[in-house]
C-alpha positions in Angstrom: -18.5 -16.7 2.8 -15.4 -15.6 1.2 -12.6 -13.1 1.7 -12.5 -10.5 -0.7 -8.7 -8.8 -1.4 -8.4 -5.3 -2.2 -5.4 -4.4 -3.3 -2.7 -2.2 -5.5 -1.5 -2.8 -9.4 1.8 -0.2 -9.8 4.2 0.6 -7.3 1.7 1.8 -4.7 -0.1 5.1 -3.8 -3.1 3.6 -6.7 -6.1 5.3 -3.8 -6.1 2.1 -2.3 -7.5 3.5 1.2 -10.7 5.3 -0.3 -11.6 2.5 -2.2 -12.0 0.6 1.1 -13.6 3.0 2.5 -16.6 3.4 -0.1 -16.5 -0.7 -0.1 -16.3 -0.9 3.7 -20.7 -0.6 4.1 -20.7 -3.8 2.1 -18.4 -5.9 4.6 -18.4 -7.1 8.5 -14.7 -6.7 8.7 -11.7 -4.6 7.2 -8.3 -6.0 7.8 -4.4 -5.0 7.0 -2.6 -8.1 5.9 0.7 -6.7 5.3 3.4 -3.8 5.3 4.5 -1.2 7.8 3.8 2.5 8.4 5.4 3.1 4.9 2.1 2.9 3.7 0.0 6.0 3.6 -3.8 5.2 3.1 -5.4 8.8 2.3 -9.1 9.6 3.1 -11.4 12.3 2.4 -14.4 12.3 3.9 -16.9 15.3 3.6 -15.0 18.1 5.1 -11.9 16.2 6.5 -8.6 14.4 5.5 -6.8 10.9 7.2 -3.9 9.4 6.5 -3.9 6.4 8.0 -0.9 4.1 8.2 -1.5 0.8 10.1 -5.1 0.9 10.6 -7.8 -0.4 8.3 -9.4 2.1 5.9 -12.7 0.8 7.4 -12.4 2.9 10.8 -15.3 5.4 10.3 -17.8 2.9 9.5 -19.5 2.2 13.0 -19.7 -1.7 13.5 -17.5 -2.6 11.1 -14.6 -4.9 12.8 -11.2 -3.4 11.9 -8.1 -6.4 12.1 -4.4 -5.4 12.1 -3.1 -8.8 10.9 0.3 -11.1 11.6 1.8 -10.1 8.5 1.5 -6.1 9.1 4.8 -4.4 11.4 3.8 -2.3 13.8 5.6 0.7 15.1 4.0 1.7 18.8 4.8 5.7 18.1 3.0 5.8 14.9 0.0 3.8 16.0 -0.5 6.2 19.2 0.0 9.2 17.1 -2.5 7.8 14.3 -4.9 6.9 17.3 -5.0 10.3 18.6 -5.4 11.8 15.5 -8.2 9.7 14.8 -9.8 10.7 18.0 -10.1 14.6 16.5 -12.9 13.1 14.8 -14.9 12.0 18.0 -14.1 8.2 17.3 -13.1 6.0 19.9 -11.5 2.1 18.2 -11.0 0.4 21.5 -14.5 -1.0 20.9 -13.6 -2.2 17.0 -9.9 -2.5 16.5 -8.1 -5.4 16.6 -4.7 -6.5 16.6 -2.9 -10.0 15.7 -0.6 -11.2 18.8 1.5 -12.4 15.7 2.2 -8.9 14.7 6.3 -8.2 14.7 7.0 -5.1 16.0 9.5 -2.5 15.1 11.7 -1.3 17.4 13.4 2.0 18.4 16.8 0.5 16.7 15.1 -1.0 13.7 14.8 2.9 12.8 18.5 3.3 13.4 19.6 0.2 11.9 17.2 1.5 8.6 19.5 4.5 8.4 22.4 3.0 8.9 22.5 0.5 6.1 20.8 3.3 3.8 23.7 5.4 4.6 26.5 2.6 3.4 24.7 1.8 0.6 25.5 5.3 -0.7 25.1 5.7 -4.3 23.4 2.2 -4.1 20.9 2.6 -1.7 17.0 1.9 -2.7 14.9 5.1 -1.3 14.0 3.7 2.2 11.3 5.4 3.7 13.3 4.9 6.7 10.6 3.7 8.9 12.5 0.6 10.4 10.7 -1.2 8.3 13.2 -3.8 6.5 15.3 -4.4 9.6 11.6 -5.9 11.0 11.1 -8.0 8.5 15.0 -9.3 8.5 14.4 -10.1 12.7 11.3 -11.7 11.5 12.6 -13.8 9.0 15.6 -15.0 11.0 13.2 -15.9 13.9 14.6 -13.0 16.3 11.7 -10.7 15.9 9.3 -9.6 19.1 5.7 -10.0 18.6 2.8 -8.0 19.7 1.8 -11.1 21.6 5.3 -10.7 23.4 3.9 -7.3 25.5 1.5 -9.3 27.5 4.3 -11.5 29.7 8.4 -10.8 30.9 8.6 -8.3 27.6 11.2 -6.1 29.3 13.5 -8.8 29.1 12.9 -10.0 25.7 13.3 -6.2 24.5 16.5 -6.1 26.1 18.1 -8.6 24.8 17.1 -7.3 21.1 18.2 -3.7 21.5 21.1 -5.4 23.1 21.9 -7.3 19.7 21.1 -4.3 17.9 23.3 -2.3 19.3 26.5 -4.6 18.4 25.3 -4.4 14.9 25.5 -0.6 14.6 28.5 -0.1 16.6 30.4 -3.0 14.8 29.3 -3.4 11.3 27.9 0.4 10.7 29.9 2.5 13.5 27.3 4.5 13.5 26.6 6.8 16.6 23.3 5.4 18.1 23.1 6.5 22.2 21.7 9.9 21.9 18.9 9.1 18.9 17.9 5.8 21.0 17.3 8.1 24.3 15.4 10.2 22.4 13.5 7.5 20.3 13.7 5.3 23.3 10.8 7.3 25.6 8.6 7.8 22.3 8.4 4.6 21.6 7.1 3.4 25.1 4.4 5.7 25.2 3.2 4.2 22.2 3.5 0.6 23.9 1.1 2.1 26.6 -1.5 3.0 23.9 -1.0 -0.6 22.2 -1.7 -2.2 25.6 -5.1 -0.4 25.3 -6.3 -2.5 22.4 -7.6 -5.9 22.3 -5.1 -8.2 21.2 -6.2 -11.7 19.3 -5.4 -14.7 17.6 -6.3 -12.8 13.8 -6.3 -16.3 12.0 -9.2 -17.7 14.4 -11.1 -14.7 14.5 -10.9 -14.3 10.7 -11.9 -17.8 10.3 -15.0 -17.3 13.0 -16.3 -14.7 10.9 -16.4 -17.1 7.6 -17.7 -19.3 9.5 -20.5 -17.1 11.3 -21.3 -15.9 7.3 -19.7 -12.5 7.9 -18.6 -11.1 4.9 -14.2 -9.7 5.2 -12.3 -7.4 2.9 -8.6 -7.7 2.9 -6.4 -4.5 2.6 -3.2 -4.8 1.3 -0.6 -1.9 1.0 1.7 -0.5 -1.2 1.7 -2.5 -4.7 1.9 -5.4 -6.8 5.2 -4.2 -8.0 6.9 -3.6 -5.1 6.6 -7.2 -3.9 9.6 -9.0 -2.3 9.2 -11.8 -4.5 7.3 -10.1 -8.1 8.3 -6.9 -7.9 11.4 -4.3 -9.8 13.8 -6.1 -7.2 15.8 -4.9 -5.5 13.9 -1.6 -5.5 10.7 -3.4 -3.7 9.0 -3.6 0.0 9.7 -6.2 2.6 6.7 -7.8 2.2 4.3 -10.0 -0.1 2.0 -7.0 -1.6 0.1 -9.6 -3.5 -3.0 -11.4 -2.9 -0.8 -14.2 -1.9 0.0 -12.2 1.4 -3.6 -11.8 2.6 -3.4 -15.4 2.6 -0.2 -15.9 4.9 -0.5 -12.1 6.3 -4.0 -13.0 8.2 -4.4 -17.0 8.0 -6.8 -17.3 5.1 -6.9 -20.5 3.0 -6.6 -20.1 -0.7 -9.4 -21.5 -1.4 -11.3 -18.9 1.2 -10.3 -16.5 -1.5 -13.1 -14.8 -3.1 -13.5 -11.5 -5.4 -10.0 -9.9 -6.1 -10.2 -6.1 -6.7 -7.0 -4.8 -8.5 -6.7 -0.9 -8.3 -4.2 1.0 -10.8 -4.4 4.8 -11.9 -4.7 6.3 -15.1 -1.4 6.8 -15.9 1.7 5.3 -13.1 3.9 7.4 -10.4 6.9 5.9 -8.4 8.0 7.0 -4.9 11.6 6.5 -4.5 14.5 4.6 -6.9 13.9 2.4 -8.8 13.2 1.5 -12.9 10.2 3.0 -14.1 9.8 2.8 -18.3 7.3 4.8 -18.6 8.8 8.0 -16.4 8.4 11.1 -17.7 11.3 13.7 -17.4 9.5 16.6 -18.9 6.6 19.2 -17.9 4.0 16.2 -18.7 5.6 14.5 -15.8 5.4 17.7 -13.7 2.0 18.3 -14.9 0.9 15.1 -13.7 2.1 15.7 -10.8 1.0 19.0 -10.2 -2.9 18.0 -11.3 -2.7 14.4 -8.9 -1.0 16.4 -6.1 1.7 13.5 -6.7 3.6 13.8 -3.4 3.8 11.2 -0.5 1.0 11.0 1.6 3.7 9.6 4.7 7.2 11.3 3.7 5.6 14.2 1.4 8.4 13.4 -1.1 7.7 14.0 -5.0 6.4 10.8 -6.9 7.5 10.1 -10.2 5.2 10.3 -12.8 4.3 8.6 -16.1 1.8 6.9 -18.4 0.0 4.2 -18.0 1.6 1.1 -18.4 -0.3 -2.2 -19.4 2.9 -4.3 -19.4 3.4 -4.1 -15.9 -0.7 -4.0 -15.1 -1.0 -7.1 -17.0 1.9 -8.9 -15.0 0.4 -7.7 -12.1 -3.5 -8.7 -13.1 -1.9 -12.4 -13.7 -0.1 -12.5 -10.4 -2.6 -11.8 -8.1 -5.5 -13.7 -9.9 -7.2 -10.2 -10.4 -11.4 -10.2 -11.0 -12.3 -7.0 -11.2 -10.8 -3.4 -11.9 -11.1 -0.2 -10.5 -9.3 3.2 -12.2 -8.1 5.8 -10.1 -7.3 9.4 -10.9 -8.9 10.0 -14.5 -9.7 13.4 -13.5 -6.4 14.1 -13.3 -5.8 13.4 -17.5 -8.6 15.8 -18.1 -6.9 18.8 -19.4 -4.5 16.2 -21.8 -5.2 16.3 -25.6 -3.2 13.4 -26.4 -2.6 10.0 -23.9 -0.3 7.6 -24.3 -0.2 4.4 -23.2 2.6 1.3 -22.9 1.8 -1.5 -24.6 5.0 -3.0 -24.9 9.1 -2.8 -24.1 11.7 -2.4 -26.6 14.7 -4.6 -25.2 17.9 -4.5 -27.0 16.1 -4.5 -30.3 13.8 -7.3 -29.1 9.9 -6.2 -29.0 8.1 -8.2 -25.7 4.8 -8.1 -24.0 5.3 -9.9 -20.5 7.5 -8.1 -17.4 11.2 -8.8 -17.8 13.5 -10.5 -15.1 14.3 -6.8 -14.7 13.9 -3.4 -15.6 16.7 -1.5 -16.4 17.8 1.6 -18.6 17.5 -0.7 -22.1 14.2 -1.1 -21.4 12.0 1.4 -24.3 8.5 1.6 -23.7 6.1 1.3 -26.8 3.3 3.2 -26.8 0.1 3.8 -28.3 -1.8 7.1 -28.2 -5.3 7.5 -27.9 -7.4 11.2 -27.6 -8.3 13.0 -24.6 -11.3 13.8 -23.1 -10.3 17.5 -22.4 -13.7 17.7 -20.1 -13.8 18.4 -16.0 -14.7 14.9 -14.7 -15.0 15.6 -11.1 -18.6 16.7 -11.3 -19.7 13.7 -12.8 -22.1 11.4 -11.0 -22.7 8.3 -13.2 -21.4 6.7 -16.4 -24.0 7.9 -18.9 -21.8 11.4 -18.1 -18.4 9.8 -19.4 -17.2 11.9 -22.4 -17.1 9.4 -25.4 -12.7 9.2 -25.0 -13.3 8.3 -21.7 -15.4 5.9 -22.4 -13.3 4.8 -25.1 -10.2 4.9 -22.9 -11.5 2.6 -20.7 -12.9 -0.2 -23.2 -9.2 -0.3 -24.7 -7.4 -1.4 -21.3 -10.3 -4.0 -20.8 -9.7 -5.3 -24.2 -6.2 -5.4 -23.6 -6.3 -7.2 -19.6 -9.6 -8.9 -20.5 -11.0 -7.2 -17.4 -13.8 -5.6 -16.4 -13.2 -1.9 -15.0 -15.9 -1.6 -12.8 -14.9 1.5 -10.5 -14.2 4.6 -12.1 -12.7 7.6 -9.7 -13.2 10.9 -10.7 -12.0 12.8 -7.4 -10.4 12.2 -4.4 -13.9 12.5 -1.8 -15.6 9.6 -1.1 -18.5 10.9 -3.5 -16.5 10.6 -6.4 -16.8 7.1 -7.3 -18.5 6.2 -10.4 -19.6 2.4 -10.4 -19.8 1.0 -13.7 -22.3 -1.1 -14.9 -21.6 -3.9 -17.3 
């Protein structure tokens, strides 16, 4: 057996988390490879909504194994508060949720040191969600982080001694006024610990590698998107971690070669969350009414996304990066009341016409589009393919002859019933 990777094309919020969901009755195992609480995984199931943020999508399949792997951050406060939300819903984890010793935690001052540098960027700064997220990953890197692994012998001391550091930071470099937000944060945050300590802590990479090896079939979540990457990505304006398949390999212990199907998820047309270049942004009332008609605001911080058309320069990139098999569309429905759609085949540059993702995006950067007719038909009651409208249809065919990909998921709503497999 193989591990199959699920993961995001644009900058994130593609519907990642109902995908795996509708996916998850195929699999043994669901697991989170990388990212933080940033990420906001959105489910609607029958008459409910979850937005889950470090847990696999795969948590209301019964006997499905859910793994938080070594490359995810975990926050203690959000994970008890997601727990106990997903306990509304009469589901207990403790019996199917897993969690990687070699998970870094994020600390109460990871939050504070998050503002902090936000707030002397200024004018600079890249639209942190603020989550402590980047300071994790910057302990982790420099080999000062604390590990999930750590709670289980003379933690106390080890936290200490990192808050401890911390503090010098913000009082030093920042001067920012930290002793009444840590008491407050402080408390939270060891409530959450308790709830961790619930859970059943392993050795992810051995237990992934048992169920290859025991013929169990695993599905590898990743969050965010191919375009925020540390490495690939509209740097600076990325994540703090490997969004690409790469990361499934390093975030959970997976050989490359234990790599099987890769499932590359874009929408219909692109949004943005935060700064950053986006060509294809739309400053006008077809940006708004994209947004308005894909109820474009963050599923975690509720802000606005930015909204535009599709962009095949940047889903091309992203198809070649992360080795991509198979593609699912998200979101047509929400292009159902356009006459005309556009789509980006290309960048103007300075004069220069090009094809392939720049070194970076900035304001020079002119998209070239094409435009192709709408469907102008409610796609949400649709059940199968033989339904598509024939612009739909022919939508479709023109992004696989451009990626050379097979679209093989077509969603037409946000509930778990709206997902259209197509059949080749």
């Amino acid at each position: 057996m193989k591990v199959d990777v699920i993961l995001g094309l644009q900058w994130g919020d593609e519907g990642k988390g109902k995908i795996v969901d509708v996916l998850t009755p195929k699999y043994d195992a669901i697991s989170r490879f990388q990212g933080g609480p940033n990420a906001g995984h959105t489910l609607e199931i029958n008459d409910f909504k979850q937005v889950l943020h470090s847990i696999p999508s795969g948590i209301f399949h019964e006997n499905k194994a859910n793994v938080i792997g070594n490359g995810v951050v975990l926050d203690p406060l959000v994970f008890k508060n997601e727990i106990e939300s997903i306990k509304k819903h009469g589901i207990d984890l403790h019996k199917n949720l897993y969690i990687s010793k070699k998970a870094h935690l994020i600390l109460p001052t990871h939050k504070l040191l998050d503002a902090a540098s936000e707030a002397a960027k200024g004018d600079t700064k890249i639209g942190s969600t603020l989550k402590g997220i980047g300071p994790t990953y910057k302990d982790k890197v420099g080999r000062d982080g604390l590990r999930v692994g750590d709670l289980i012998e003379n933690f106390d001391e080890k936290y200490k001694a990192r808050i401890d550091a911390h503090k010098i930071i913000l009082e030093k470099l920042y001067q920012f006024d930290y002793k009444q937000l840590l008491e407050e944060v402080e408390k939270e945050w060891f409530e959450g610990i308790k709830v961790l300590k619930e859970f059943t802590f392993v050795d992810s990479e051995h237990m992934i590698d048992d169920l290859i090896q025991d013929g169990k079939s695993v599905l590898a979540e990743g969050a965010q998107g191919t375009l925020l990457d540390i490495d690939f990505g509209s740097y600076p304006f990325v994540t703090s971690s490997n969004t690409i398949c790469a990361g499934a390999c390093t975030g959970l212990g997976i050989a490359p070669q234990k790599i099987g199907e890769v499932f590359g998820i874009f929408k219909a047309y692109c949004t943005r969350v935060g700064m950053g270049p986006f060509p294809t942004e739309l400053h006008c009332e077809t940006g708004q009414k994209l947004r308005d008609a894909g109820n474009e605001y963050g599923s975690t911080t509720g802000r606005p996304r930015r909204c535009g058309w599709l962009d095949l320069v940047a889903l091309k990139y992203s198809i070649m990066i992360n080795g991509v098999t198979q593609l699912f569309m998200m979101k047509g429905d929400v292009l159902d009341t356009f006459e005309t759609i556009k789509i980006c085949v290309g960048y103007e540059i300075d004069g220069e016409v090009i094809d392939k993702f720049p070194f970076e995006l900035d304001d020079n950067v002119k998209p070239i589009y094409v435009e192709l007719p709408g469907w102008e038909t409610d796609l949400t009651k649709l059940t199968h393919q033989n339904e598509f409208p024939e612009e739909l249809n022919n939508y479709i065919s023109f992004i696989e002859d451009e990626t050379g990909l097979p679209i093989t998921i077509a969603s037409v709503g946000p509930n778990r019933a709206q997902t259209i497999h197509i059949e080749k």
